[in-house]
PALO-442203 format. One line per field, with one value per residue: residue number from 0; y, z, x of N, C-alpha, C, O in turn. Coordinates in nm, 3 decimals. Atoms other than C-alpha are relative to their C-alpha. Last residue first. Layout:
num [NUM | ...]
nc2 [Y | ...]
nc3 [Z | ...]
nc1 [X | ...]
cac2 [Y | ...]
cac3 [Z | ...]
cac1 [X | ...]
cc2 [Y | ...]
cc3 [Z | ...]
cc1 [X | ...]
oc2 [Y | ...]
oc3 [Z | ...]
oc1 [X | ...]
This chain:
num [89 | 88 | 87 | 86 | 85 | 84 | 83 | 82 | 81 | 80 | 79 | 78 | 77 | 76 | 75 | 74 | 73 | 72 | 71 | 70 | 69 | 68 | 67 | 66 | 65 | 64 | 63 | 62 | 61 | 60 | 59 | 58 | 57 | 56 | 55 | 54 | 53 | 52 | 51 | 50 | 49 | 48 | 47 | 46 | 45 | 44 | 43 | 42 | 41 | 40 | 39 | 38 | 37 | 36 | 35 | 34 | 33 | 32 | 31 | 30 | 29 | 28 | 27 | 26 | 25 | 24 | 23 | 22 | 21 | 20 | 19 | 18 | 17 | 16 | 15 | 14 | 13 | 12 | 11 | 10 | 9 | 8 | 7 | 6 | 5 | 4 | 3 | 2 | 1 | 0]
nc2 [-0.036 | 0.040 | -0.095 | -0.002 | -0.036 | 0.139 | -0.021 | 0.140 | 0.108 | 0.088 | 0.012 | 0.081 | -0.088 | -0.058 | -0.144 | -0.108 | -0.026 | 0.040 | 0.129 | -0.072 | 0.048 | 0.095 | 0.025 | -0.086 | 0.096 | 0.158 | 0.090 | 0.045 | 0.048 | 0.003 | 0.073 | -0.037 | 0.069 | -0.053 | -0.124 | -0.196 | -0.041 | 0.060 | 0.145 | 0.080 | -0.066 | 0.042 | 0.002 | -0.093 | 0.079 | -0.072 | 0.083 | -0.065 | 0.054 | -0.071 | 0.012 | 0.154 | 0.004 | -0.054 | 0.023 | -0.153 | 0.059 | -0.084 | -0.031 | 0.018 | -0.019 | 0.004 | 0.092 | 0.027 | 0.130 | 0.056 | 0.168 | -0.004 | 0.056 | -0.033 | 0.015 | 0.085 | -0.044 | -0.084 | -0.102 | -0.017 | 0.104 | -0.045 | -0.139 | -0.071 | -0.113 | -0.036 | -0.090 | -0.020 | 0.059 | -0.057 | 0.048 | 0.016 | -0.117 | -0.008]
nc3 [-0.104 | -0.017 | -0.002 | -0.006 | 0.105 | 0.095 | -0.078 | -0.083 | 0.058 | -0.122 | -0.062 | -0.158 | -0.091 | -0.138 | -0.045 | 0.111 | 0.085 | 0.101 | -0.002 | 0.008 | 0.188 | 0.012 | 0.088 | 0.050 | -0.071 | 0.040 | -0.074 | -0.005 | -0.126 | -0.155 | -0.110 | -0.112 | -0.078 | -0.079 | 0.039 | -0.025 | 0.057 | 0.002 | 0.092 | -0.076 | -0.060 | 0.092 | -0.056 | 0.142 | 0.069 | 0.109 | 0.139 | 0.120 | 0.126 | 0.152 | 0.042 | 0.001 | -0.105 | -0.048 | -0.136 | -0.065 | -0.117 | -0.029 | -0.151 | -0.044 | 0.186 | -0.036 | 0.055 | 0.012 | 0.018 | 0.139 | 0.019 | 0.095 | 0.077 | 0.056 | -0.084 | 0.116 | 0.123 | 0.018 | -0.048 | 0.017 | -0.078 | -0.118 | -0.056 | -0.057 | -0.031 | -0.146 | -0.067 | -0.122 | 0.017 | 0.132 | 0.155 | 0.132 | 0.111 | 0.134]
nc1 [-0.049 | -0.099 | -0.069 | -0.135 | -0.099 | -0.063 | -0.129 | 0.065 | -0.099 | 0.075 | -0.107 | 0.075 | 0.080 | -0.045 | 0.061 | 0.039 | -0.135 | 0.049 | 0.086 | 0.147 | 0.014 | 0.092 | 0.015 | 0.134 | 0.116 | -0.002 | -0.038 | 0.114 | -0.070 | 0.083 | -0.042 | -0.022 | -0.082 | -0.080 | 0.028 | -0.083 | -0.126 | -0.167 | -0.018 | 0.142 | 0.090 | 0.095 | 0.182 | 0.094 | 0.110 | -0.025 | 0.056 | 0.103 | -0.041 | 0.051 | 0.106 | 0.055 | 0.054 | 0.058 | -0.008 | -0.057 | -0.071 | -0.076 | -0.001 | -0.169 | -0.071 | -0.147 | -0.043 | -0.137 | -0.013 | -0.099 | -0.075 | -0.127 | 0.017 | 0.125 | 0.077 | 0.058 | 0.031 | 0.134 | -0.048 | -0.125 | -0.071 | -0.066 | 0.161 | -0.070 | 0.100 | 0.041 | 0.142 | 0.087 | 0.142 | 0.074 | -0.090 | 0.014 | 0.043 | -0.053]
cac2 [-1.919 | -1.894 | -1.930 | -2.240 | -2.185 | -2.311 | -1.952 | -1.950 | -1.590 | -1.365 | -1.044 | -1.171 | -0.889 | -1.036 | -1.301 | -1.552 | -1.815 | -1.872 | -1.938 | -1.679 | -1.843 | -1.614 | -1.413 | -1.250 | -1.521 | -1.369 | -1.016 | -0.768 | -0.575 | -0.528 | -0.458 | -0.423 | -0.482 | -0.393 | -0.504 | -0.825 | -1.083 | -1.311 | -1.200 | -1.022 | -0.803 | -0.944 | -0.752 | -0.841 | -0.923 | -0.865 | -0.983 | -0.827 | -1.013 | -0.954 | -1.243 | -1.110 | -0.710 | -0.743 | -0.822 | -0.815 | -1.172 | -1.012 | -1.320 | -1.289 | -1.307 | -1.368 | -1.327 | -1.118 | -1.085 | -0.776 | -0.617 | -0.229 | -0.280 | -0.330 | -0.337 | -0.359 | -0.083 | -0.260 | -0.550 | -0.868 | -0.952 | -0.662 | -0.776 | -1.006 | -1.277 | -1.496 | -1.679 | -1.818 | -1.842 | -1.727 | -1.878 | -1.768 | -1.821 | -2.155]
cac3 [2.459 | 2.162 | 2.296 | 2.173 | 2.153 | 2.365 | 2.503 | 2.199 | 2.036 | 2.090 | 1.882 | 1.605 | 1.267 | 1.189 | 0.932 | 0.694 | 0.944 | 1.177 | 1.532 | 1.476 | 1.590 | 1.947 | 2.039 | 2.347 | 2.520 | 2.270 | 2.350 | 1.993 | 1.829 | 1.487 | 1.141 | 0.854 | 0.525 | 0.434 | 0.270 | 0.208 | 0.164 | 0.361 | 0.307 | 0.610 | 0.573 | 0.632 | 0.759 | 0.603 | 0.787 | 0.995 | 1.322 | 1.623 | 1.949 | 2.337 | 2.583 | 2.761 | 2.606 | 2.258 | 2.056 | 1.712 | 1.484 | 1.252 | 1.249 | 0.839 | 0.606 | 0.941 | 0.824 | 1.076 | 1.169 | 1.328 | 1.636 | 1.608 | 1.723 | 2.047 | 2.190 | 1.916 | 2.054 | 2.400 | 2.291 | 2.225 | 2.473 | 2.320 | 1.977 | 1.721 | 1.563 | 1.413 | 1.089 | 1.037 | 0.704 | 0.809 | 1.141 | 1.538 | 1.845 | 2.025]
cac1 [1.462 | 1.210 | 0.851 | 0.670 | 0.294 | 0.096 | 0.009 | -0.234 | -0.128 | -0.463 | -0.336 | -0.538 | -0.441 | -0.129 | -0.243 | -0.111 | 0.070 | -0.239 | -0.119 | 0.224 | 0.515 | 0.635 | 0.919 | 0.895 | 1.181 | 1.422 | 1.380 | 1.387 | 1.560 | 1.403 | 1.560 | 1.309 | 1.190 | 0.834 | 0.557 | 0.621 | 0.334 | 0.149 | -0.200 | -0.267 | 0.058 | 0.414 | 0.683 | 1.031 | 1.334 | 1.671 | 1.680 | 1.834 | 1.841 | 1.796 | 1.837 | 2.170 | 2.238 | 2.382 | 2.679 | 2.633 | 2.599 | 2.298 | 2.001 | 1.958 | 1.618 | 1.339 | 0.968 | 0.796 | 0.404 | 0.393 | 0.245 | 0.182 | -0.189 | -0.107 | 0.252 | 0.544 | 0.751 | 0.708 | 0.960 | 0.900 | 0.593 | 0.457 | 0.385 | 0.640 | 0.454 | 0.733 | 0.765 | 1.142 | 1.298 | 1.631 | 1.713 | 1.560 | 1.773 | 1.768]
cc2 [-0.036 | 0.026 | -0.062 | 0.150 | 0.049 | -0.002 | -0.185 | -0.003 | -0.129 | -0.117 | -0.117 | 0.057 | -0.086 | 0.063 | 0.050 | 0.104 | 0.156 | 0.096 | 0.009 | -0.125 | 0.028 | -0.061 | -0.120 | -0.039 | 0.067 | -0.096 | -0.137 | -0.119 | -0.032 | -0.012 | 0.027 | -0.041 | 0.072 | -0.040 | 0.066 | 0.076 | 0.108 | 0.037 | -0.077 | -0.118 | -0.144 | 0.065 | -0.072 | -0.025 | 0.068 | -0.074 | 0.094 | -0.074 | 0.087 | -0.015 | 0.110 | 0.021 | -0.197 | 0.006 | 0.070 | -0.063 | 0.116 | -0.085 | 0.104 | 0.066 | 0.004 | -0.074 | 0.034 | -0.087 | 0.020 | -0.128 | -0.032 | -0.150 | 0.048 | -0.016 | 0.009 | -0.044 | -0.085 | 0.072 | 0.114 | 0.140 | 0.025 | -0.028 | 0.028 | 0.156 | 0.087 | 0.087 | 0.022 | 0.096 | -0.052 | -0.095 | 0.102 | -0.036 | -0.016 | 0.127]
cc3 [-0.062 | 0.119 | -0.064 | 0.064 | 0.082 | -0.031 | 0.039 | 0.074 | 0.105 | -0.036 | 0.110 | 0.057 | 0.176 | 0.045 | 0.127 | 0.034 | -0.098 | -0.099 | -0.172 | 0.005 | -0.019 | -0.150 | -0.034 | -0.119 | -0.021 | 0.066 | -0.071 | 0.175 | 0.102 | 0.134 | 0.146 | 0.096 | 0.123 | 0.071 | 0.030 | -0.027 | 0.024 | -0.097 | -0.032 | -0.063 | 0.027 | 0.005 | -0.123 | 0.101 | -0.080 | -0.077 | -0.085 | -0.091 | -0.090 | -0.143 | -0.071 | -0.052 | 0.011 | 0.166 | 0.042 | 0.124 | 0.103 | 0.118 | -0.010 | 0.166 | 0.098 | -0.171 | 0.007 | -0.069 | -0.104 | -0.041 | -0.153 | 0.010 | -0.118 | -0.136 | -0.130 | 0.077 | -0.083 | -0.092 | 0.007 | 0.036 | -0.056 | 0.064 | 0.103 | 0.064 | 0.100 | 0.022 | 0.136 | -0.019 | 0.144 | 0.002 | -0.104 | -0.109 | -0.136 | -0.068]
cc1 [0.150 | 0.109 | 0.173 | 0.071 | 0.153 | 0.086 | 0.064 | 0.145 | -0.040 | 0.101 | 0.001 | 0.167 | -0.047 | -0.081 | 0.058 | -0.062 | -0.026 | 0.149 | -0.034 | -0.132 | -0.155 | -0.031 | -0.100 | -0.053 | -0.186 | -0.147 | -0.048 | 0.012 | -0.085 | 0.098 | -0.087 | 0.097 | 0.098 | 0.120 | 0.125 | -0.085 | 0.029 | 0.074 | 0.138 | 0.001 | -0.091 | -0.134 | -0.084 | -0.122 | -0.099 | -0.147 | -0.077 | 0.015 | -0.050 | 0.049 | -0.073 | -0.181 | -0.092 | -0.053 | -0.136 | -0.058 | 0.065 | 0.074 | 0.176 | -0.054 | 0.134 | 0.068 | 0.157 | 0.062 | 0.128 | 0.025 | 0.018 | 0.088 | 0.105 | -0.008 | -0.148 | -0.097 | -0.081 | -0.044 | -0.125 | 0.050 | 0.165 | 0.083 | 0.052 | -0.090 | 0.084 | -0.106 | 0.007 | -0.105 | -0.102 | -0.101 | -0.089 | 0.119 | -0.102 | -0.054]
oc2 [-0.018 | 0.144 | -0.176 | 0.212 | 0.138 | -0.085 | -0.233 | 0.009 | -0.099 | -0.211 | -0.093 | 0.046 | -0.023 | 0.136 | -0.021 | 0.187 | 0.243 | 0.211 | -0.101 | -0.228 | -0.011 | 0.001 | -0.234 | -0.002 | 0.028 | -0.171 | -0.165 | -0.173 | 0.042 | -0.049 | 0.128 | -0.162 | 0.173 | -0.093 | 0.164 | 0.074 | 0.212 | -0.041 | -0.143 | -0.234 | -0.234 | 0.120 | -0.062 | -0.127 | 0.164 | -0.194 | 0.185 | -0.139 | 0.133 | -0.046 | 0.103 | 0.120 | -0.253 | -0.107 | 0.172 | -0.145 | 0.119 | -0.135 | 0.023 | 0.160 | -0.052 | -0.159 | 0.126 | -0.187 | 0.064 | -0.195 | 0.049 | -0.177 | 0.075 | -0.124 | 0.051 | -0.166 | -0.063 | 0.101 | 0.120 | 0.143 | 0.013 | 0.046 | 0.016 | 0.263 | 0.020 | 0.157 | -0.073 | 0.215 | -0.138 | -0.195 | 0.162 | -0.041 | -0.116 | 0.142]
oc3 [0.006 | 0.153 | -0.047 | -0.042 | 0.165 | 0.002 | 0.132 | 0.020 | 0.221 | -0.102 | 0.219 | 0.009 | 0.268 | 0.140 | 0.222 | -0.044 | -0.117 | -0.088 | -0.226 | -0.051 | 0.045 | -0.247 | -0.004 | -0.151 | 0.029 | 0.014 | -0.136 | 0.167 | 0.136 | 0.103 | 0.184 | 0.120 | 0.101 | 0.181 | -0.045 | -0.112 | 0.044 | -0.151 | -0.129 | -0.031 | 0.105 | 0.113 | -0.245 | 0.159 | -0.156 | -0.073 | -0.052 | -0.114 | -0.093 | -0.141 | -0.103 | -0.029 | -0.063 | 0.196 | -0.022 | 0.145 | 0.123 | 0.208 | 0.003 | 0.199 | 0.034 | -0.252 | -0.059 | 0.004 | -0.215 | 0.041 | -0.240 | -0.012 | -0.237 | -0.181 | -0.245 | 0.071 | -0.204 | -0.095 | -0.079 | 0.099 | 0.021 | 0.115 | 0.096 | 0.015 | 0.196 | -0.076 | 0.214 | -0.039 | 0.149 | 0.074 | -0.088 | -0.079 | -0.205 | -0.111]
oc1 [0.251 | 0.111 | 0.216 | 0.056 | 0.176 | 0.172 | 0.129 | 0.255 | -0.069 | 0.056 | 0.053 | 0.280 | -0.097 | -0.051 | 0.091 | -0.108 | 0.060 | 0.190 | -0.019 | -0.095 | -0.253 | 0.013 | -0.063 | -0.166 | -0.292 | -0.230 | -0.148 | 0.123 | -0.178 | 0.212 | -0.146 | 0.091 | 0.164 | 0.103 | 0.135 | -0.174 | -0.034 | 0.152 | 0.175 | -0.022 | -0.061 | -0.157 | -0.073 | -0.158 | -0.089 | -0.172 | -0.154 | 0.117 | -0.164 | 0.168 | -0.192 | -0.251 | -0.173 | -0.014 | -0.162 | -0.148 | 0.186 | 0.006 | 0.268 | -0.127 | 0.222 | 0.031 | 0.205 | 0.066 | 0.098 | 0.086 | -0.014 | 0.206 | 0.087 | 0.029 | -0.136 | -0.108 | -0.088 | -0.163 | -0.212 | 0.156 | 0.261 | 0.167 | 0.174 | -0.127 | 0.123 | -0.128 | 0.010 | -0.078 | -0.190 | -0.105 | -0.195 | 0.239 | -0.082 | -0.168]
């Protein structure tokens, strides 16, 4: 199941390599765009969050689906250590 508006994601290597290290991103999804893309890639439309959970920045991403992860602590993007628990979306 694709992301929705009001989705938190952590978005770091696993989604695409532009978002390796310490250009990961904690992501608040505002509209999934209905454009054709390459199987299991997706762009989503949103707002970077910083540490303290608010915009800084709104953004489109493109992004693989199965890279997409829900951040462990909701209000920060500095841990890149996502608990591999955690849901991927597929």
């Amino acid at each position: 199941m694709p992301p929705k508006p009001g989705d938190l994601l952590r978005i770091d290597g696993r989604a695409s390599v532009q978002f390796t290290g310490d250009r990961a991103l904690t992501f608040r999804v505002v509209s999934v765009p209905d454009q054709q893309t390459y199987p299991g890639w997706i762009w989503l439309t949103g707002y970077v969050l910083n540490r303290r959970g608010e915009a800084t920045a709104k953004r489109e991403v493109y992004v693989q689906l199965a890279g997409l992860q829900r951040p462990a602590n909701p209000t920060t993007q500095q841990s890149n250590d996502v608990p591999s628990a955690q849901a991927a979306f597929t």
